[in-house]
C-alpha positions in Angstrom: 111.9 33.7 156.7 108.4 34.5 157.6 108.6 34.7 161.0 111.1 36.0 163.9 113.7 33.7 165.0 111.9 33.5 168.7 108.8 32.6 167.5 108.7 28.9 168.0 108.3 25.9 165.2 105.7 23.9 165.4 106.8 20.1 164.8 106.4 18.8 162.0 105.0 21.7 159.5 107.3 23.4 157.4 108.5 26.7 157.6 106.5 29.2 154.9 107.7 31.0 152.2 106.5 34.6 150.6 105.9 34.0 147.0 105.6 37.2 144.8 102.7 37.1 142.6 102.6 36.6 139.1 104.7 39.0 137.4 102.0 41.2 134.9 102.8 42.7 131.5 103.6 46.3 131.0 101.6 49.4 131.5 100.3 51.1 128.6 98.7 54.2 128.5 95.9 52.7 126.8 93.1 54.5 128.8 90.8 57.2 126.8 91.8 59.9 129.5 95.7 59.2 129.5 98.1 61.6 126.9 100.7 59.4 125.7 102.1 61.7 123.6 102.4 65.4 122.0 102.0 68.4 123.9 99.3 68.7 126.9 96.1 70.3 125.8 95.8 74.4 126.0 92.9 76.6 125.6 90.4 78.1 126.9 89.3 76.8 130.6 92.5 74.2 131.1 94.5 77.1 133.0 98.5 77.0 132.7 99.9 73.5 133.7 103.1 73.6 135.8 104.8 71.2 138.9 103.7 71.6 142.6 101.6 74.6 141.6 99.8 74.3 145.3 102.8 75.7 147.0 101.9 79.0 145.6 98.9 79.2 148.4 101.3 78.8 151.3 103.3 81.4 149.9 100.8 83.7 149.2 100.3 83.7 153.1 103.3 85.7 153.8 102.2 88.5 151.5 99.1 88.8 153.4 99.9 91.3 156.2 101.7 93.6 153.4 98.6 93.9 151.3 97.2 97.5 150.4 93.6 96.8 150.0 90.9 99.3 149.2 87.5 99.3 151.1 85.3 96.7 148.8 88.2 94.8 148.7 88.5 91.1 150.3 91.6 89.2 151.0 90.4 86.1 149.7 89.7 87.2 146.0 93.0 89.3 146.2 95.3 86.1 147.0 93.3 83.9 144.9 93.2 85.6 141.8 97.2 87.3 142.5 97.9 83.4 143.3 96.5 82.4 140.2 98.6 84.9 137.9 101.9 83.4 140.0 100.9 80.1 138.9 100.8 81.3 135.2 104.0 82.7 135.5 105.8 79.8 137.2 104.7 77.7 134.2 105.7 79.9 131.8 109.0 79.3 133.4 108.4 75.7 133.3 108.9 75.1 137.3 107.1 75.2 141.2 106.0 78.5 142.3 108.4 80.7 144.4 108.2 83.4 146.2 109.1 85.7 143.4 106.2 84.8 141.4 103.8 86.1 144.2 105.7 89.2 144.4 105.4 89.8 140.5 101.5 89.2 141.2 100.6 91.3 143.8 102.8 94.2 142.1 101.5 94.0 138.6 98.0 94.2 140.4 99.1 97.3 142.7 98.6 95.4 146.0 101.9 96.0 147.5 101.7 99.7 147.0 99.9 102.1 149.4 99.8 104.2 146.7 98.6 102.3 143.4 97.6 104.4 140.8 93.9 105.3 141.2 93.0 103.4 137.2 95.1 100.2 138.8 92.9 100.5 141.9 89.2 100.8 140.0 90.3 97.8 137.3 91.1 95.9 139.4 88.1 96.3 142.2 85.6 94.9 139.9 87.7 92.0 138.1 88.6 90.1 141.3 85.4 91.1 142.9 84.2 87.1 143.8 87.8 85.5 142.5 88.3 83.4 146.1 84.9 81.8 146.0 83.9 78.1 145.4 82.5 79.3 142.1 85.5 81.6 141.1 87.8 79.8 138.6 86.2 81.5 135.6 87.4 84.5 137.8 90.7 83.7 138.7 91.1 82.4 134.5 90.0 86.2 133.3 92.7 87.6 135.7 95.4 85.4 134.5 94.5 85.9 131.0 94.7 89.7 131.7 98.8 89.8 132.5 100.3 89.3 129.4 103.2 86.7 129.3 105.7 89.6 128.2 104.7 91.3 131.9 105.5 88.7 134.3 108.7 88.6 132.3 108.5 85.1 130.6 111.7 84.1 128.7 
């Protein structure tokens, strides 16, 4: 019925019915930018492809008061490009970020530790040295690229 029962009929006109419209044909991915098939593309620039891969941000918010950072270091490159390697590593496990992924980050990257060996410390000043600006994916990519699959402990 279209209308509420105390709504009253006008005399003489019909009540209205909802007509769906006509039924379409089938979706095909018949777009150029659509993959319909085999794997998703890899390489150089298209990152590491994986669920929810956001969440890793809001994570990475609870690691920030435990950070160890050196002088020249900023926050924002440190959880962007330690953000970025957790993403890598929650694809490689083929599932959303968690909490664990960020903690793998930070402590390949000596962040959680006061005491980070000093070669740690000085690789690490100058590779995620602009990583959390607008112009910083090519950053955050070279980090990620850095940590070998084997260290984050893919299966």
């Amino acid at each position: 019925m279209a209308q509420p029962p105390y709504v009253p009929h006008a005399p003489g006109k019909a009540a209205r019915h909802y007509n769906s419209p006509p039924q379409r044909g089938g979706w095909r991915a018949d777009r150029p930018g659509e993959l319909a098939e085999g794997p998703l593309p890899a390489g150089e620039g298209f990152g590491h492809q994986g669920p929810d891969q956001g969440y890793a941000l809001r994570l990475a918010k609870r690691f920030v008061p435990q950070l160890a950072l050196q002088a020249s270091e900023k926050v924002r490159d440190v959880v962007a490009g330690c953000v970025t390697v957790a993403m890598k590593r929650a694809s490689l496990f083929g599932r959303a970020p968690v909490s664990a992924d960020l903690q793998v980050a930070f402590d390949h990257w000596g962040y959680l530790d006061a005491g980070a060996p000093i070669e740690v410390v000085a690789s690490r000043r100058a590779l995620f040295a602009g990583a959390g600006g607008h112009d910083g994916y090519p950053i955050r990519c070279r980090i990620a690229d850095e940590v070998s699959p084997e260290a984050l402990g893919a299966p």
